[in-house]
N, C-alpha and C positions, 0 to 999 in steps of 0.2 A: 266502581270497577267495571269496566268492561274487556269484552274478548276481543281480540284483534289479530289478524293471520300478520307473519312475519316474513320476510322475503324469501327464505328458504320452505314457506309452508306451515308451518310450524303455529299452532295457536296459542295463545298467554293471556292470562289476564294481566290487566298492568289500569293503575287510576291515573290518567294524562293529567291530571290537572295539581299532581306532586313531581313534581321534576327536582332533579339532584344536577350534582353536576360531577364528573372524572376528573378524581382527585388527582390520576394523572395527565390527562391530556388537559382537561376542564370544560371537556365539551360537555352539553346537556343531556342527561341518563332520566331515564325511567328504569325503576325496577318494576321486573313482571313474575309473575309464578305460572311457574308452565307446569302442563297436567299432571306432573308426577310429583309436583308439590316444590321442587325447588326455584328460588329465585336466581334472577337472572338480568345484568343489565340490558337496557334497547335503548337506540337513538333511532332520529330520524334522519331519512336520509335525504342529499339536496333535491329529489327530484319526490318528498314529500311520503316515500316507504319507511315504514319500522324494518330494523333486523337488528340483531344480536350485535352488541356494543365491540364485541371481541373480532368482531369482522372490520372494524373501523376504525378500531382506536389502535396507536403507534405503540403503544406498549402494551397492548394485549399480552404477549408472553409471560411479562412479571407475575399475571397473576391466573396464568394456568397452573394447574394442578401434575403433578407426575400421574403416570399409571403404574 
C-alpha cells in the first residue's frame, strides 16, 4: 500500500500493483481507502494523474448514491 495525492488533493491509500477493471465502462480501477476509511474507485488519467473514477467514467450516475 502506498499513499498517493489525487487530482482534486485528496490523499488514499490504494496498492497499484492490484488493478480491477469497471464493470461498466471497463476501464482500469484501482480501489483506494481514503482517510475516513471508505473505499473508493481511481483511475489513471492520460496525462499519467490518479483521480476518482466517478470523474471519468460515463456511467458514474448509476452508482451514486441518493442523499
Amino acid at each position: 500500500m502506498e499513499t498517493i495525492k489525487l487530482l482534486g488533493g485528496s490523499e488514499v491509500q490504494v496498492d497499484l500493483s492490484k488493478p480491477s477493471w469497471c464493470g461498466s465502462c471497463a476501464n482500469e480501477i484501482y480501489w483506494a481507502k481514503t482517510k475516513s476509511g471508505k473505499n473508493t474507485p481511481i483511475s489513471k488519467t492520460e496525462q499519467g494523474f490518479y483521480e476518482s473514477h466517478f470523474a471519468n467514467c460515463p456511467f458514474a450516475k448509476k452508482y451514486r448514491k441518493k442523499r
